[in-house]
C-alpha positions as CSV (number, residue, x, y, z in Angstrom):
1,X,0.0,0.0,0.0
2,X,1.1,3.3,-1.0
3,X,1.8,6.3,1.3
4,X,-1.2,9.4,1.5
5,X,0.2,11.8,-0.6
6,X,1.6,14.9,1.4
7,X,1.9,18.5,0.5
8,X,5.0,18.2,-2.2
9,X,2.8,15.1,-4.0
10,X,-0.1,17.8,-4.1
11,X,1.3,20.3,-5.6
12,X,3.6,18.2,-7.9
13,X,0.2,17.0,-9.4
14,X,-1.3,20.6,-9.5
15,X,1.4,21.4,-11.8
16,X,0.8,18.3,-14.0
17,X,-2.7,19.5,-14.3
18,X,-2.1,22.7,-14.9
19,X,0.6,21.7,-17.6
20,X,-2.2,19.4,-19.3
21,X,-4.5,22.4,-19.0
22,X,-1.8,24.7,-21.3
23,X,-0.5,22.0,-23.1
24,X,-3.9,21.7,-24.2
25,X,-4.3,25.0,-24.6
26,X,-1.5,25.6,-26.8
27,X,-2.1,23.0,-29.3
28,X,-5.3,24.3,-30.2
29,X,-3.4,28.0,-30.5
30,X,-1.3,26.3,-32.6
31,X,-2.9,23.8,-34.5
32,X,-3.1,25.9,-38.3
33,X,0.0,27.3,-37.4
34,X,2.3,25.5,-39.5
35,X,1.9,25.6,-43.2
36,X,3.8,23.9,-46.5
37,X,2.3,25.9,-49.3
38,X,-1.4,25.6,-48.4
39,X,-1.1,21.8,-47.0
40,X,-1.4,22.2,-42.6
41,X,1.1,20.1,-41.1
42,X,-0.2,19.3,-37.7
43,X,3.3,19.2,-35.6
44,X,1.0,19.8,-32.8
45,X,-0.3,16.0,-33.3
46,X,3.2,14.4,-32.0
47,X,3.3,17.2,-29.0
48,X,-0.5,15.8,-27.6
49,X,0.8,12.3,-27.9
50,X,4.0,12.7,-26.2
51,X,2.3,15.0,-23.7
52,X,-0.3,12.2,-23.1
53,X,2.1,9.6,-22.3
54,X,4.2,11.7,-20.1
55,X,1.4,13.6,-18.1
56,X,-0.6,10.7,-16.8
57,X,2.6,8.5,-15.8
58,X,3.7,11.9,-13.6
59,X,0.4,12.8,-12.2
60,X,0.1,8.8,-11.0
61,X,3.3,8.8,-9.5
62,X,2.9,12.1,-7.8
63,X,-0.6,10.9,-6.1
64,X,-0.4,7.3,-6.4
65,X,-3.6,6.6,-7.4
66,X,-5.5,6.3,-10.7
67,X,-7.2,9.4,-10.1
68,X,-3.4,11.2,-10.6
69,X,-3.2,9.4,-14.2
70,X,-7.3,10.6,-15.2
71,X,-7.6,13.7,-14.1
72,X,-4.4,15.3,-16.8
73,X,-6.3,13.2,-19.3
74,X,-9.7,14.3,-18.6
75,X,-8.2,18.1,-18.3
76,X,-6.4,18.1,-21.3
77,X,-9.9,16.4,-23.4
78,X,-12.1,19.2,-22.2
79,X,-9.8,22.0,-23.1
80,X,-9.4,21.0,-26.5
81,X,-12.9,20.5,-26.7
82,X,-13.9,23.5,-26.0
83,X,-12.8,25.6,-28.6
84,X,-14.5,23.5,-31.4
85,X,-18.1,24.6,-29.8
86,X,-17.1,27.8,-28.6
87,X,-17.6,30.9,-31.1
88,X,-15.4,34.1,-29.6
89,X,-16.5,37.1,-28.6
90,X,-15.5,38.9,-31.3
91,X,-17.3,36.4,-33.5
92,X,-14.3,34.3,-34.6
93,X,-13.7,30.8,-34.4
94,X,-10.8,28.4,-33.2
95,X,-11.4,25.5,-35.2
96,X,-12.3,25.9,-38.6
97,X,-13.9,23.7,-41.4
98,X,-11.5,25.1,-44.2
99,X,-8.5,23.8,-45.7
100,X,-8.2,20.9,-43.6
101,X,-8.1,22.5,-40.4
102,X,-10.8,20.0,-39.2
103,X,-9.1,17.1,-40.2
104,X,-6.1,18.3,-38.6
105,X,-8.2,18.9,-35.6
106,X,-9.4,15.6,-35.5
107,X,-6.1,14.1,-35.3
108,X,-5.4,16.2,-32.4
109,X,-8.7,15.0,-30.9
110,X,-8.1,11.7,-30.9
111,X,-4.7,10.7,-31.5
112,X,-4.3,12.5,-27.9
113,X,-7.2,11.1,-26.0
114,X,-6.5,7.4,-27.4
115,X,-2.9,7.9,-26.2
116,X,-4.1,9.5,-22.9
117,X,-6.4,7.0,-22.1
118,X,-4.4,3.8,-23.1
119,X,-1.7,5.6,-20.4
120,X,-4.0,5.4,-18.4
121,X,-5.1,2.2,-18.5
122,X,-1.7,0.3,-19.3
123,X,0.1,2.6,-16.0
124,X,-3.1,1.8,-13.6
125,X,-3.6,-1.9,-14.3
126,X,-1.9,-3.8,-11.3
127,X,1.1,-6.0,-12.6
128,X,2.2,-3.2,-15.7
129,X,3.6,-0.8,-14.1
């Protein structure tokens, strides 16, 4: 049986969450940033799956439990959620449905929550770890 976390484990998985929250964050920024003639390239692909095996194997073994290894996942999913339903203020949009920016989106989607979530799973499951 593990130790309860203390103070340092608490605050070493507040800053996992809140680096899932702006890694998050910033690949949706950053998405349609990168361009080769008028084909996206979606760099911002590999930095959600890298950042979804990483996070959830440093939030478990800051808390020790499964909840450590969900909750970056779960953050990260709903922040780039968000911005596909979410119209601005000033009108504009985050995600767009032109030039392959949706695909691209996609990809982000759920290249990073299948990664995510099979962390998850393959770092929680007694005997894999």
């Amino acid at each position: 049986m593990t130790d309860r976390p203390g103070a340092a484990d608490w605050l070493t998985f507040v800053l996992v969450a809140g680096c899932a929250f702006l890694a998050a964050l910033l690949e949706v920024f950053f998405l349609t940033e990168f361009y080769n003639g008028k084909a996206i390239i979606p760099v911002v692909i590999l930095g959600a799956i890298a950042g979804n095996l990483l996070l959830p194997r440093l939030g478990l073994a800051a808390l020790g439990r499964a909840a450590g290894a969900i909750v970056p996942v779960a953050i990260w999913l709903v922040v780039v959620l968000i911005p596909a339903v979410y119209n601005r203020p000033e009108g504009d949009l985050l995600v767009l449905g032109t030039h392959g920016q949706q695909y691209a989106y996609y990809g982000l989607l759920f290249g990073g929550a299948i990664v995510g979530f099979a962390t998850v799973i393959t770092s929680t499951t007694p005997g894999r770890r």
